[in-house]
C-alpha positions, -999 to 999 in steps of 0.1 A, spaced: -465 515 542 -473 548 525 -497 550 551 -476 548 579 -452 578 563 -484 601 559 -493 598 594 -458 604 607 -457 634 586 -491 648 600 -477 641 632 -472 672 655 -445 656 675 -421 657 651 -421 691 649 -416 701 686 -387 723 697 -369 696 714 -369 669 685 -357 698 662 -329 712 683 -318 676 691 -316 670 655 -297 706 651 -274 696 680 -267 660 660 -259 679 626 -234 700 644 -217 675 661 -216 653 627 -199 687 610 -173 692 639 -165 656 641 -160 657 600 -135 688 606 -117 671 632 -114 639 611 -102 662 581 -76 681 602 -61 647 620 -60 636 583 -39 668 572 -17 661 602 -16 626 594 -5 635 555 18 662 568 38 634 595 42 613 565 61 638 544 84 649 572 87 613 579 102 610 542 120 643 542 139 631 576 152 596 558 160 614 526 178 635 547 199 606 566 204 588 534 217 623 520 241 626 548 254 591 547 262 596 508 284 625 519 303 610 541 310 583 519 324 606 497 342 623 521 357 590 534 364 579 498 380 615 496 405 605 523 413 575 503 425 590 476 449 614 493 465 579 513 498 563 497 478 527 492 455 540 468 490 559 450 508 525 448 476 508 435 471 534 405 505 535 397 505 493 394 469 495 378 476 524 354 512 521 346 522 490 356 550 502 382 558 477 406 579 483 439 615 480 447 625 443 449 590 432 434 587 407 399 561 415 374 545 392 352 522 402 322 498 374 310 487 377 278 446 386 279 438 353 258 451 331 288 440 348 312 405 346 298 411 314 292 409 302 327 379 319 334 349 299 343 317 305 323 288 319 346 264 289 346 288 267 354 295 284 384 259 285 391 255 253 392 288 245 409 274 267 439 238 249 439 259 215 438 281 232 471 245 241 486 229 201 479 259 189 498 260 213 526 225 205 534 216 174 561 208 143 548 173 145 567 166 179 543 183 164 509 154 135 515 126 156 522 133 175 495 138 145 470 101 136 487 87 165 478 97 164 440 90 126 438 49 134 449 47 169 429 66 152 395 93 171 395 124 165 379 159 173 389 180 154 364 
């Protein structure tokens, strides 16, 4: 093997004009090919944050008028005649208001979990019976329990 690489070294033809300016040619197509793959990568970099800029940009926009909608909301009469029941308990002409006392009306609050489970019951029975027994399947061979 070493062999081999002395005699291609002592070899004249490697050395020839042609040979060498083909492999000149080759290393300056290899460094204009690496610029052009830098530059489409700045480009590519550069898209991305103007991409980014352009959607914080919509979101920015859509935030203001929001506020400016909400803005209009608050000068409206509605939104008056809801403070004024909310704040100070006015009412309208002709209108009955009844105060509940804050322990009964937490009182007939529903705990969370119970709702939770309340809406996964709702969810069982809204199902078809075709899914409720694949399902029940499905637990029996993996050993799951759903008691």
């Amino acid at each position: 093997m070493l062999e081999k690489i002395k005699t291609l070294v002592k070899n004249p033809d490697i050395y020839d004009t042609r040979v060498l300016g083909l492999v000149a040619f080759g290393i300056v197509a290899l460094l204009v090919s690496w610029s052009g793959i830098k530059s489409i990568q700045t480009n590519y970099e550069l898209q991305k944050q103007i991409s980014v800029a352009k959607q914080q940009n919509e979101v920015t926009q859509l935030e203001n008028d929001n506020i400016k909608l909400r803005n209009e909301y608050y000068k409206t009469d509605e939104f008056l005649e809801l403070a004024a029941r909310r704040q100070f308990g006015l009412a309208a002409p002709g209108e009955k208001v009844y105060i509940v006392p804050k322990t009964v009306a937490l009182g007939n609050i529903k705990d969370q979990s119970t709702v939770a489970t309340e809406q996964q019951q709702g969810q069982e029975k809204s199902k078809p019976f075709y899914l409720n027994n694949l399902e029940a399947w499905f637990n029996f061979f993996l050993r799951k329990n759903t008691d």
